[in-house]
C-alpha positions in Angstrom: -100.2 35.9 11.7 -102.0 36.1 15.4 -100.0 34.9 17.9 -101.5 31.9 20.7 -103.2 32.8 23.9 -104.2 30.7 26.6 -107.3 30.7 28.0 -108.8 29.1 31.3 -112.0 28.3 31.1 -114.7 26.8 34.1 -117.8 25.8 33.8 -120.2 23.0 35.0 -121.5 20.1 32.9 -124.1 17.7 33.9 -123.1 14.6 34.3 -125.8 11.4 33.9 -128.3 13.5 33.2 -131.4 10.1 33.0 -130.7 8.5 36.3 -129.1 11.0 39.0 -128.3 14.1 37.3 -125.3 15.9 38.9 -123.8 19.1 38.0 -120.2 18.5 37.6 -117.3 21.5 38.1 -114.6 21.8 34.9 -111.7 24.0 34.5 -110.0 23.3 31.4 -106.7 25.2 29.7 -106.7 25.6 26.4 -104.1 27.5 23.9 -106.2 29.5 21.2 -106.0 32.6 18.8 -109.6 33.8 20.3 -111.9 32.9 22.6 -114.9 31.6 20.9 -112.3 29.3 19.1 -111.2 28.1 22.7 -114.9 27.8 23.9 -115.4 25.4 20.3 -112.4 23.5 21.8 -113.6 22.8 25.2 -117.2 21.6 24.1 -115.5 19.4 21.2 -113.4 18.1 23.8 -115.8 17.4 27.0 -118.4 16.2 24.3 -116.2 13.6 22.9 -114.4 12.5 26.6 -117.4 12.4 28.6 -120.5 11.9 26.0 -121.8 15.4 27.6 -124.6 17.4 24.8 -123.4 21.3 24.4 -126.7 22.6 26.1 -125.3 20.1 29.2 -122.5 22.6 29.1 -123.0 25.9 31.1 -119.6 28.3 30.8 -119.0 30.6 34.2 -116.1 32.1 32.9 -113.4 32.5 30.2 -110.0 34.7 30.8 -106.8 35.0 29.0 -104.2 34.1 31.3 -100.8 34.3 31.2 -98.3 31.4 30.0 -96.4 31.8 33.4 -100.2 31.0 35.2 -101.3 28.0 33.4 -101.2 25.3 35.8 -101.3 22.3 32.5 -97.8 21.6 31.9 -98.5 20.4 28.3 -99.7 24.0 28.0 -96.1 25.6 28.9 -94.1 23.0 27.3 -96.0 24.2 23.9 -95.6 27.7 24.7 -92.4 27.7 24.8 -91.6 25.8 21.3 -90.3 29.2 19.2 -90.5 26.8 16.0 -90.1 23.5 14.7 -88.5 21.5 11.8 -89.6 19.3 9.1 
């Protein structure tokens, strides 16, 4: 089985993109077992919170980062769950 990562991810989407279109700065967390699976997540994610189109999306960077780094705290609090019961 692969194990979890965490990936940050930034980016800019544009926000209001008929009236006054503004280019809007994202970092988003995300746990994942690869990075294109973490990149799905974040454009499923800003697409359905913010009605933002994937080619409003423009990535600047994706890095693994350490658990220890991630500044989400739902992000720890699920890393450190070893297992769970039924």
């Amino acid at each position: 089985m692969s194990e979890v990562k965490v990936y940050r991810i930034e980016g800019f989407m544009l926000i209001n993109h008929d009236k006054v279109p503004v280019w809007q700065k994202f970092v988003k967390e995300v746990r994942a077992l690869n990075e294109k699976d973490a990149l799905e997540y974040v454009y499923s994610v800003l697409g359905s919170n913010h009605k933002v189109k994937r080619r409003h999306i423009r990535i600047t960077s994706i890095s693994e980062i350490p658990v220890e780094k991630a500044r989400n705290r739902n992000i720890v609090e699920l890393s450190r769950i070893k297992g769970f019961v039924k």
